[in-house]
TIZA-909475 format. One record per residue (C-alpha): residue in one letter; x, y, z. Coordinates in Angstrom, 3 decimals, padded with zeros to 6 digits, always signed. Layout:
BEGIN
+------+----------+----------+----------+
| loza |       xx |       yy |       zz |
+------+----------+----------+----------+
|    A |        X |        Y |        Z |
...
+------+----------+----------+----------+
This chain:
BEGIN
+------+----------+----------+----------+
| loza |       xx |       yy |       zz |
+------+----------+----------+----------+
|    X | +082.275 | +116.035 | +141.967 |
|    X | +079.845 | +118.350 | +143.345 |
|    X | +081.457 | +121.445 | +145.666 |
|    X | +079.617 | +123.391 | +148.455 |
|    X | +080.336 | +127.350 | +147.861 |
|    X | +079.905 | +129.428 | +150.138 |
|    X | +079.300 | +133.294 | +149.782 |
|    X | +082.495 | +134.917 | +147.873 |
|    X | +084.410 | +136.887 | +150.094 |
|    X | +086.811 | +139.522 | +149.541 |
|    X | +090.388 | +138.480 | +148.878 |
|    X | +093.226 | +141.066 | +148.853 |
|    X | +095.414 | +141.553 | +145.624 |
|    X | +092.742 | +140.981 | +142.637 |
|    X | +093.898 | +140.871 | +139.810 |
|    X | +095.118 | +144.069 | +138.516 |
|    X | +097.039 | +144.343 | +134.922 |
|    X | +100.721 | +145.614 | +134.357 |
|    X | +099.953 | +149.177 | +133.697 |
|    X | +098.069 | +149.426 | +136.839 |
|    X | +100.085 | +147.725 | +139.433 |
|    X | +101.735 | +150.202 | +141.932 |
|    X | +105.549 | +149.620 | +142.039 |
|    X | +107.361 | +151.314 | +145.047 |
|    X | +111.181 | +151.134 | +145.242 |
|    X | +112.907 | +152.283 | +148.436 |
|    X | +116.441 | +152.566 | +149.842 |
|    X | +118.349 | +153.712 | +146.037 |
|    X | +117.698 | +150.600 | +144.470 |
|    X | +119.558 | +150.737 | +141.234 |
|    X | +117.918 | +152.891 | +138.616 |
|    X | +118.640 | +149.833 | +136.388 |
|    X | +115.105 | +147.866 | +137.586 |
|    X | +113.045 | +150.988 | +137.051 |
|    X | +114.156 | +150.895 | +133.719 |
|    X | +113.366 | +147.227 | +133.238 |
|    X | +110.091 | +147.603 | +135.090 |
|    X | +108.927 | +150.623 | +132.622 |
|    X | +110.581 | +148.039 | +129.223 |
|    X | +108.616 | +145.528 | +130.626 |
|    X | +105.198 | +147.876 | +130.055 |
|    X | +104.732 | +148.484 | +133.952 |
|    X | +104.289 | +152.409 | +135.085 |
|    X | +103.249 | +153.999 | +138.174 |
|    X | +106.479 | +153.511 | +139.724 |
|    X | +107.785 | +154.921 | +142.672 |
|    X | +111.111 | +155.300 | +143.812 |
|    X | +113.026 | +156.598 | +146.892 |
|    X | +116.511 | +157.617 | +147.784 |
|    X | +116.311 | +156.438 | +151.532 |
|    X | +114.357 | +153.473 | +153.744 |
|    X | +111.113 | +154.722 | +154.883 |
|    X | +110.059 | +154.728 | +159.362 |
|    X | +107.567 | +152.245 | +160.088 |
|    X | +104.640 | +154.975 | +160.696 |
|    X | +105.769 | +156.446 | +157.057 |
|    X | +105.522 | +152.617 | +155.522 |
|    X | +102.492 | +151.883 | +157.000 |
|    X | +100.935 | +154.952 | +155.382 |
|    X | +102.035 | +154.098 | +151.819 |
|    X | +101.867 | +150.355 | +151.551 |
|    X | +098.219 | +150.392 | +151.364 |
|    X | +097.667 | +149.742 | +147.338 |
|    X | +101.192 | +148.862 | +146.261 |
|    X | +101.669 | +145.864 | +144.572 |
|    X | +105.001 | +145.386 | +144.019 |
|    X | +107.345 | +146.796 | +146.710 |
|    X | +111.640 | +146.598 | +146.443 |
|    X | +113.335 | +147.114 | +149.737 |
|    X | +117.183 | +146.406 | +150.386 |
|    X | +118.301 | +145.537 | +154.408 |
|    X | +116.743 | +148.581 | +156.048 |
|    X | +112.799 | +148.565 | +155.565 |
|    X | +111.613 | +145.785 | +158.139 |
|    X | +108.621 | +143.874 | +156.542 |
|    X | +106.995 | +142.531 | +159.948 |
|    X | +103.216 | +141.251 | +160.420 |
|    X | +101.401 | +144.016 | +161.104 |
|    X | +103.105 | +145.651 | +158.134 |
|    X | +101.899 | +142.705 | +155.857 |
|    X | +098.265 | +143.254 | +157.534 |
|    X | +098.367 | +146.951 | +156.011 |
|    X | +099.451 | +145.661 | +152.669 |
|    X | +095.840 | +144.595 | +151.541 |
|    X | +097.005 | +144.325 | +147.846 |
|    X | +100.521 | +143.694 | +147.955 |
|    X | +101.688 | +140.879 | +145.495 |
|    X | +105.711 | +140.096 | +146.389 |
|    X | +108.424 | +142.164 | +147.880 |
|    X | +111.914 | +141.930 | +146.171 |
|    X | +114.502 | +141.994 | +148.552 |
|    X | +117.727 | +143.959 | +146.608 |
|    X | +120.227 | +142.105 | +148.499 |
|    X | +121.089 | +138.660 | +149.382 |
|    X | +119.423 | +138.696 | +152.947 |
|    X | +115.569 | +138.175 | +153.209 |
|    X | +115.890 | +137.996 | +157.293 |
|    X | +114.328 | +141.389 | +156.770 |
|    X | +111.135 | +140.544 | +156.168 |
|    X | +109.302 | +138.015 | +157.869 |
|    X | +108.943 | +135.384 | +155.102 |
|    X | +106.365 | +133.010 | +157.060 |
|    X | +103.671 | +135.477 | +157.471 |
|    X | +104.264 | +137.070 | +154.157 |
|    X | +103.676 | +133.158 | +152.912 |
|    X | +100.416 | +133.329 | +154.933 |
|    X | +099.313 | +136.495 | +153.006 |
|    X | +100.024 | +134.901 | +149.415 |
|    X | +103.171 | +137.353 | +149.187 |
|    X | +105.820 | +135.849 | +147.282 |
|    X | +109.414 | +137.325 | +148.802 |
|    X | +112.710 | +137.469 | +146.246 |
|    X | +115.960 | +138.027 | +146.549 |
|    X | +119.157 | +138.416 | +144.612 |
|    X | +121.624 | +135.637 | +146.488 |
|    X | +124.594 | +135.786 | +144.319 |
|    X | +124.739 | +138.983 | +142.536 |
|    X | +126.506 | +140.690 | +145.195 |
|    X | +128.758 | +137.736 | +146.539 |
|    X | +132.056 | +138.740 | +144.265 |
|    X | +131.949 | +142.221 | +145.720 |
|    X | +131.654 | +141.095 | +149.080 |
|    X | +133.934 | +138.600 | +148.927 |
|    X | +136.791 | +141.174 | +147.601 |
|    X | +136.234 | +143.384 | +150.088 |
|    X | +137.054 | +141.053 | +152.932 |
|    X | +140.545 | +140.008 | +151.435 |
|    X | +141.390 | +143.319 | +151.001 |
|    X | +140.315 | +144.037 | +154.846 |
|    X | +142.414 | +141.094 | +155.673 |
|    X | +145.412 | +142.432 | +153.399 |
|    X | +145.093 | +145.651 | +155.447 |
|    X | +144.407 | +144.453 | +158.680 |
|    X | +147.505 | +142.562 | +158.580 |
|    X | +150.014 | +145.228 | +157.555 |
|    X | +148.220 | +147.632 | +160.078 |
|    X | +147.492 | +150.086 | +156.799 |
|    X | +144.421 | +151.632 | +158.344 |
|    X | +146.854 | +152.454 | +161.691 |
|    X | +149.854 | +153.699 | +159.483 |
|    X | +147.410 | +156.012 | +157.654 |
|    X | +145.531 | +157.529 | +160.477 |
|    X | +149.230 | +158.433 | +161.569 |
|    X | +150.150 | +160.375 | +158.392 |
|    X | +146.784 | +161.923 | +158.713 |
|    X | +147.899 | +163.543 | +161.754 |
|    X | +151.363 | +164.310 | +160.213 |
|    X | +153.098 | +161.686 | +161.833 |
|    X | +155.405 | +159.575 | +160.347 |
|    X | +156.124 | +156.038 | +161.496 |
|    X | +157.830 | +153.589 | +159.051 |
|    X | +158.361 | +149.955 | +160.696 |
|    X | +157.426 | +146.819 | +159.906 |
|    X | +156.110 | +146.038 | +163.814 |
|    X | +153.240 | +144.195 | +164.036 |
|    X | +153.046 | +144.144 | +160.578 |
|    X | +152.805 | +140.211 | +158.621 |
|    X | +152.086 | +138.753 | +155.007 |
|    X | +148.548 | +137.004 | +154.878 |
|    X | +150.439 | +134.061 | +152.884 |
|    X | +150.291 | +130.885 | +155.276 |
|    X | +147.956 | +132.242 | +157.619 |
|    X | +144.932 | +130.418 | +158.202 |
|    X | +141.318 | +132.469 | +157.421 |
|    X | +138.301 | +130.426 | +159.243 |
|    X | +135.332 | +131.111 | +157.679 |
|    X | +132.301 | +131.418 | +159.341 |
|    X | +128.778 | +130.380 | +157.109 |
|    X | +129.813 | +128.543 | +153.853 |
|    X | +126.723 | +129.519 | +151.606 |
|    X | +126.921 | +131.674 | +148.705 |
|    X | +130.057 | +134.421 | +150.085 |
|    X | +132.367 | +131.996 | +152.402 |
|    X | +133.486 | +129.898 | +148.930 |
|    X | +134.320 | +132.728 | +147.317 |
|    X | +136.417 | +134.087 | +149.830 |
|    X | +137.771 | +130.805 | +150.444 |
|    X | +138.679 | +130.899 | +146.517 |
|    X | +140.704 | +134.077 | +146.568 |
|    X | +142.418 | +133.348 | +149.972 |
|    X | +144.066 | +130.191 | +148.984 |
|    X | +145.406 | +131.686 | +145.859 |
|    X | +146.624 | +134.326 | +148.038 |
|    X | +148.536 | +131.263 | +149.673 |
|    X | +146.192 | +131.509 | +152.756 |
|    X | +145.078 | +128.214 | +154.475 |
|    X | +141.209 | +127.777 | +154.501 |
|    X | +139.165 | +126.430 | +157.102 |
|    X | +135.413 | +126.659 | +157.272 |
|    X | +132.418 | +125.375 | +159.634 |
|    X | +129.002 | +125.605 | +158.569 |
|    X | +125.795 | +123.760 | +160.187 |
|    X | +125.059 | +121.554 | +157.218 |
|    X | +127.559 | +119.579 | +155.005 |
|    X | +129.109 | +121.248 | +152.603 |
|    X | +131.769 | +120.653 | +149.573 |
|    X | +134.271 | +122.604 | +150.033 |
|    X | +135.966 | +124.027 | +146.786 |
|    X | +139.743 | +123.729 | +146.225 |
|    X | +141.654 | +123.099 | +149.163 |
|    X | +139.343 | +124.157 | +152.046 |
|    X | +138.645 | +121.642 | +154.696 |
|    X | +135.415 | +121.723 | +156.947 |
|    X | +135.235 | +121.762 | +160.791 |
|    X | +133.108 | +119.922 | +163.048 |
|    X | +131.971 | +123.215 | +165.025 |
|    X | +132.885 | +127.026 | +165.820 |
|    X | +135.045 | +126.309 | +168.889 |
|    X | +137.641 | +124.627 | +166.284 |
|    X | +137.871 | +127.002 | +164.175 |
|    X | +138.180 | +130.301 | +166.270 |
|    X | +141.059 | +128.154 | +168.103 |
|    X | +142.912 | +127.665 | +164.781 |
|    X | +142.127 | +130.304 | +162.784 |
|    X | +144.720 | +133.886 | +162.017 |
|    X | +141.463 | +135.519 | +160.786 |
|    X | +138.016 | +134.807 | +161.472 |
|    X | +135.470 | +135.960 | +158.928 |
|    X | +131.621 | +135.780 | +159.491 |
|    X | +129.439 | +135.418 | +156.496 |
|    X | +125.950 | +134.060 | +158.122 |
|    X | +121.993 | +135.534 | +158.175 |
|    X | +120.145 | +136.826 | +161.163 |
|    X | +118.813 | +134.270 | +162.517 |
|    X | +117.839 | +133.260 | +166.637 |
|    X | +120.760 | +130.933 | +166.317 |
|    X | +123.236 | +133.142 | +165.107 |
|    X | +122.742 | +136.227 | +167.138 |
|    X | +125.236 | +137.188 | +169.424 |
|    X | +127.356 | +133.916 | +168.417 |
|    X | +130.501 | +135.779 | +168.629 |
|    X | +130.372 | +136.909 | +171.953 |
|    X | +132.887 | +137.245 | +175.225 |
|    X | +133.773 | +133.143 | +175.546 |
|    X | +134.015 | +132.980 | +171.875 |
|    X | +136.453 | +135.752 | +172.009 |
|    X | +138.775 | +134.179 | +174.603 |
|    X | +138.904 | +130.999 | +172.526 |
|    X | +140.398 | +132.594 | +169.159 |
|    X | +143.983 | +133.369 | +169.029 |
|    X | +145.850 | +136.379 | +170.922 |
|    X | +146.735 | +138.327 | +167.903 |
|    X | +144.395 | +137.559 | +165.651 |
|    X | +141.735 | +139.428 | +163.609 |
|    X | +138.071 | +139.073 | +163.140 |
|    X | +136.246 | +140.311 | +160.545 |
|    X | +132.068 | +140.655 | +160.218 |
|    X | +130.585 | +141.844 | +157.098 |
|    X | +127.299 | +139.733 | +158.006 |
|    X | +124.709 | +140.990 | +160.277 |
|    X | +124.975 | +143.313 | +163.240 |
|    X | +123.700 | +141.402 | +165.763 |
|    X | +126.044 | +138.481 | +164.884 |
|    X | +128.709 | +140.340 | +167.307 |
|    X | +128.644 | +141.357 | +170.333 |
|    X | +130.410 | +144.485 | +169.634 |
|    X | +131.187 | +145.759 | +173.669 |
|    X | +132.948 | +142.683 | +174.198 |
|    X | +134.924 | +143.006 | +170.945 |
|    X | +135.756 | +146.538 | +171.934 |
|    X | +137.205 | +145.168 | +175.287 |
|    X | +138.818 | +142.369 | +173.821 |
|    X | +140.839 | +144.616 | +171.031 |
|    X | +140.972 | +147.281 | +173.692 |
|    X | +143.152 | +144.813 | +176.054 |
|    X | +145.359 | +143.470 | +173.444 |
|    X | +143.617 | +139.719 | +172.914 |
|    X | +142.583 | +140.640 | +169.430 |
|    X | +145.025 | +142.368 | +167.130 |
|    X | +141.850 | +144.127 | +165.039 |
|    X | +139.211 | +143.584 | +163.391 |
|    X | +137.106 | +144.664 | +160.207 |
|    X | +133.106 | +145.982 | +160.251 |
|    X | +130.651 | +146.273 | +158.076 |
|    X | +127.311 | +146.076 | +159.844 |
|    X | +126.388 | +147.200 | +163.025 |
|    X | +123.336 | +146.295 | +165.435 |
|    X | +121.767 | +149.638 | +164.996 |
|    X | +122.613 | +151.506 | +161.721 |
|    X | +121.294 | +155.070 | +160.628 |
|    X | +118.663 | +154.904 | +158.464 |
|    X | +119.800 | +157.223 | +155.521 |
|    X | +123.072 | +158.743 | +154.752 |
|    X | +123.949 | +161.661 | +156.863 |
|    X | +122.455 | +160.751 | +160.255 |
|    X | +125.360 | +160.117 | +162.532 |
|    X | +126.931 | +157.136 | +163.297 |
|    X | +126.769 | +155.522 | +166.453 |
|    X | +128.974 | +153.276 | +167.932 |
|    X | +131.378 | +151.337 | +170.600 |
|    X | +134.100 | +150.977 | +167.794 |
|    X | +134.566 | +154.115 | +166.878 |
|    X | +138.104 | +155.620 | +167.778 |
|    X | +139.865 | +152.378 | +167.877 |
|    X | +142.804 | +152.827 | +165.328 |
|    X | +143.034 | +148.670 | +164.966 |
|    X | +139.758 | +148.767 | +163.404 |
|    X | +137.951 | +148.906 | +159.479 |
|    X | +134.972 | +150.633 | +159.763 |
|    X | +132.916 | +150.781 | +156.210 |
|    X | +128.869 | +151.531 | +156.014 |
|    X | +127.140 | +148.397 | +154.519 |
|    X | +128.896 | +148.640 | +151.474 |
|    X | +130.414 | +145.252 | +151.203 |
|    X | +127.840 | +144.579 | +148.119 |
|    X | +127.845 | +148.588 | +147.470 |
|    X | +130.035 | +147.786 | +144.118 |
|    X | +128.392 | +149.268 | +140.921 |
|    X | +128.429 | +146.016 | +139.427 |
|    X | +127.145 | +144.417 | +141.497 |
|    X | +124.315 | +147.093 | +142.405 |
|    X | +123.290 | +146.649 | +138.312 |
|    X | +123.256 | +143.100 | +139.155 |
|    X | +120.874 | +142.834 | +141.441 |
|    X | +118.745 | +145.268 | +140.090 |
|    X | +118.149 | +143.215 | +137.405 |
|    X | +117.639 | +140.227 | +138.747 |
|    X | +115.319 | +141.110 | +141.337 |
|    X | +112.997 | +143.436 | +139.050 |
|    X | +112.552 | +140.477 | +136.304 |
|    X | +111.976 | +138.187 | +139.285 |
|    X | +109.057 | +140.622 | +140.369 |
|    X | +107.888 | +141.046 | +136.467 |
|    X | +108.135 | +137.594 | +135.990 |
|    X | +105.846 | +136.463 | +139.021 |
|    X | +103.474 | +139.876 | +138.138 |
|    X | +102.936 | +138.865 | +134.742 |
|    X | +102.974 | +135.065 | +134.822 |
|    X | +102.413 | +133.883 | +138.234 |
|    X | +106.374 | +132.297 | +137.964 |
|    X | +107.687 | +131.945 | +141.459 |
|    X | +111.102 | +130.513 | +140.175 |
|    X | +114.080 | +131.896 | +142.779 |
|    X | +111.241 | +132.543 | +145.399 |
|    X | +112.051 | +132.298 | +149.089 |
|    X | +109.148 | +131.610 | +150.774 |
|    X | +106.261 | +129.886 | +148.528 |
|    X | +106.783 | +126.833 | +146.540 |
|    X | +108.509 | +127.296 | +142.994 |
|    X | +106.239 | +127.263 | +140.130 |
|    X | +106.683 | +128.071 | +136.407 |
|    X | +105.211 | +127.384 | +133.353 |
|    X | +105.939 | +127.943 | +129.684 |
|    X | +103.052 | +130.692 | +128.273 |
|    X | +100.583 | +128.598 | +126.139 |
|    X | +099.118 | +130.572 | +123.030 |
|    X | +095.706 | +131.333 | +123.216 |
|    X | +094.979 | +130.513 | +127.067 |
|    X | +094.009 | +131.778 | +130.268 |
|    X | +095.934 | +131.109 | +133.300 |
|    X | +094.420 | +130.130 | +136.858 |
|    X | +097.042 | +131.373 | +139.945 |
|    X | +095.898 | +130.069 | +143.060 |
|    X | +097.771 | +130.142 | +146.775 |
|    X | +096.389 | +128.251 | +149.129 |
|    X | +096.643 | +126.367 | +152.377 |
|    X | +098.141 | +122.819 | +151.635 |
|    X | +094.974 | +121.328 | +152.359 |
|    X | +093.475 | +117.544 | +151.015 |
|    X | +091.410 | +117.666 | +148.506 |
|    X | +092.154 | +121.335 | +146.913 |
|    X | +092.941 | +120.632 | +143.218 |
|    X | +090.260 | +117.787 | +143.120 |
|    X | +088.319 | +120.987 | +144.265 |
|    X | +089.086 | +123.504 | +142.083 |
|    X | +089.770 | +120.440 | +139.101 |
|    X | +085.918 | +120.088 | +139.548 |
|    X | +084.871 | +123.862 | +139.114 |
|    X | +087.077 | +124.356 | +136.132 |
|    X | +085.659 | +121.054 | +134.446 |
|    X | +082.268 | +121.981 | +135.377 |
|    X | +081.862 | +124.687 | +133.593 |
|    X | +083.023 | +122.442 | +129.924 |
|    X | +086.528 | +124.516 | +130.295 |
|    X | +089.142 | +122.817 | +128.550 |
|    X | +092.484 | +121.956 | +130.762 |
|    X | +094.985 | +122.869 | +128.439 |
|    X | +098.374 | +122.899 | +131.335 |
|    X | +098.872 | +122.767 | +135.082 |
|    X | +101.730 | +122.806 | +137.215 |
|    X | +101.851 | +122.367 | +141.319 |
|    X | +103.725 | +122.394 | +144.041 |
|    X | +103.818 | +122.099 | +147.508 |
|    X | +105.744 | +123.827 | +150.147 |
|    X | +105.620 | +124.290 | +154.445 |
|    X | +101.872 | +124.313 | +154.391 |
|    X | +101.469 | +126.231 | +151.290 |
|    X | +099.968 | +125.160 | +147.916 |
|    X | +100.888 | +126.783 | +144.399 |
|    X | +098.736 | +125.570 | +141.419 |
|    X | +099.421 | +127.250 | +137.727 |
|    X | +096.628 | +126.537 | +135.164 |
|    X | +096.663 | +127.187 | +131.722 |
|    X | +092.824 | +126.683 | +130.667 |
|    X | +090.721 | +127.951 | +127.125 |
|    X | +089.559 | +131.476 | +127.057 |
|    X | +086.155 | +130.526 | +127.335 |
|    X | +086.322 | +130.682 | +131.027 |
|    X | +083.217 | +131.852 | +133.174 |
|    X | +084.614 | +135.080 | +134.398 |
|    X | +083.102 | +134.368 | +137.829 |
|    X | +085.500 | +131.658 | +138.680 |
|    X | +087.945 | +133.347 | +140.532 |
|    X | +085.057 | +134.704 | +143.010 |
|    X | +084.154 | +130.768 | +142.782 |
|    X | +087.546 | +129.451 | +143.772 |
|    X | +088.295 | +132.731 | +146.370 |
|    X | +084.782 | +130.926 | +148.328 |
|    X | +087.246 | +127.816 | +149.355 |
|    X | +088.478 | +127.246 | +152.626 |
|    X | +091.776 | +126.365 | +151.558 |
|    X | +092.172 | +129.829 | +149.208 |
|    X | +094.866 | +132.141 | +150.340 |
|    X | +095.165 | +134.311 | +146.829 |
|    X | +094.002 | +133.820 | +143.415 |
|    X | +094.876 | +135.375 | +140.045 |
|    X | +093.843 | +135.654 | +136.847 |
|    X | +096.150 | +136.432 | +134.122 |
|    X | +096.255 | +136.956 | +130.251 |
+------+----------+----------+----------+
């Protein structure tokens, strides 16, 4: 089949080998995927302690190629429009609301993310909030603190037949679910899809249920238009007087000056936080905040996945996820483009090519490959909202002009070359 070409035109993120590619890691990503980045034959890695202001990011990202960020750095689309060669973003966390995963699709840049690494440590932590909530330990502490000593057993309850609700049943809520009921707690959940529930748990048909029924009310859901501010003043009224909520989610989830009045006038015995709608950006700025002071309150800085377990963990997984993709165009685990992968084939050279999910592309780039007497030796594709991923595996003997040849399509978005 013949193919019109037009005039090559510059595409950002050519091809650049291992030892070239800029790494940046910000916000104390474990020191764990530097290592594995620099096994792996990758240098020119940068690393930072803390998350970096918008004006500082947009200064930097110009010629990085790999970039790890955990929950603070925001990865919007004018951000992506400054990144002219930037290949994938690893996410350190479980969350990718972060970083705006359709545009970054757009740009050819693949997003990962580590969604289970971290759930264990999370999970703990909120049965151990519950634990304390309930025997008002936090209280009881402040008020030896201040030298004063109050032993009674007011207010204070065992966790064992008390029913947890929790909120978001994805990779956390089963977990906590797991090690509630063998803490004797009852375990009620209500997510917006179907799920199975592991051992005893039972699924509701929507919130209002479960805030009605539920001792302690534990949100585990992303940042999304539909979740934010779900927990507000009418959800408040509707859960029990006495009970406890807990948030180790997303900020915006809760609205925290109705929590504050609700706790303040007795509805809610207390409740457990996390995350916060605006958090400092670095440790040692002050904290801010409409909870502070309130003695029937956990407050803890992000750390529910701050274990060093699970920190090693995800360090890991994301860095081979971003050496993997680097060094052979594998977008298994990827969030936002469709997932390819490919065994390496000895002796080959491999096509990458990102591209608008348009009809007629690998008939397209089929053609220029077989026109040039190129041997086919492998190809995987897939396809995925609007986006195209093709992996080719061809003979050496490739015209090294092809890429410039397959960048001149309409449908191209990014193309590689590898090996």
């Amino acid at each position: 089949m013949r193919t019109t070409l037009k005039k090559p035109k510059k595409i950002p993120g050519r091809a650049a080998g291992k030892g070239k590619l800029r790494i940046l890691l910000l916000e104390g990503i474990h020191p764990v995927a530097e290592e594995n980045f620099q096994k792996k034959g990758f240098s020119g890695i940068e690393t930072r302690a803390g998350s970096l202001s918008e004006e500082d990011l947009l200064k930097i990202i110009p010629g990085v190629h790999l970039l790890g960020i955990r929950s603070k750095t925001k990865i919007r689309r004018h951000v992506l429009d400054a990144a002219q060669e930037l290949l994938a973003i690893g996410c350190f966390c479980i969350g990718t609301d972060q970083v705006d995963l359709d545009a970054a699709a757009k740009r050819g840049v693949a997003v990962f993310n580590a969604p289970f690494s971290n759930t264990r440590s999370v999970a703990e932590l909120v049965i151990a909030e519950v634990v304390m909530l309930a025997r008002r330990a936090v209280h009881r502490s402040m008020q030896l603190h201040r030298g004063e000593w109050e032993k009674s057993a007011r207010g204070c309850v065992e966790v064992r037949r008390k029913t947890i609700g929790i909120v978001g049943y994805g990779h956390i809520g089963p977990q906590v679910g797991v090690l509630a009921e063998a803490m004797g707690m009852k375990v009620v959940f209500h997510d917006i899809v179907k799920k199975l529930p592991l051992g005893n748990a039972r699924q509701l048909p929507n919130l209002k249920e479960l805030l009605k029924i539920s001792d302690f009310v534990t949100l585990h859901v992303p940042d999304t238009d539909l979740t934010r501010g779900m927990i507000g003043k009418e959800e408040l009224k509707l859960m029990r007087e006495g009970s406890y909520l807990l948030n180790l989610s997303r900020g915006l989830v809760v609205d925290v000056k109705a929590l504050r009045k609700s706790l303040v006038g007795g509805h809610l015995a207390g409740a457990a936080l996390d995350v916060y709608p605006k958090e400092p950006r670095s440790s040692g700025d002050p904290f801010v905040s409409e909870m502070r002071g309130l003695e029937n309150v956990i407050l803890t800085p992000h750390i529910g996945g701050s274990t060093e377990e699970a920190q090693r963990n995800i360090g890991m997984e994301v860095s081979e996820a971003l050496a993997g993709y680097a060094k052979t165009g594998s977008t298994a685990g990827c969030t936002n483009l469709p997932e390819v992968q490919m065994a390496v084939l000895k002796d080959s050279y491999r096509v990458l090519n990102i591209h608008k999910d348009m009809p007629g592309v690998l008939s397209q780039i089929n053609g220029l490959i077989g026109g040039m007497d190129v041997n086919i030796k492998a190809q995987s594709y897939s396809t995925r909202n609007g986006i195209g991923y093709l992996m080719m595996d061809v003979e050496r003997s490739l015209t090294p002009n092809i890429k410039d040849q397959i960048e001149s399509l309409d449908s191209n978005i990014r193309t590689r070359l590898l090996f």
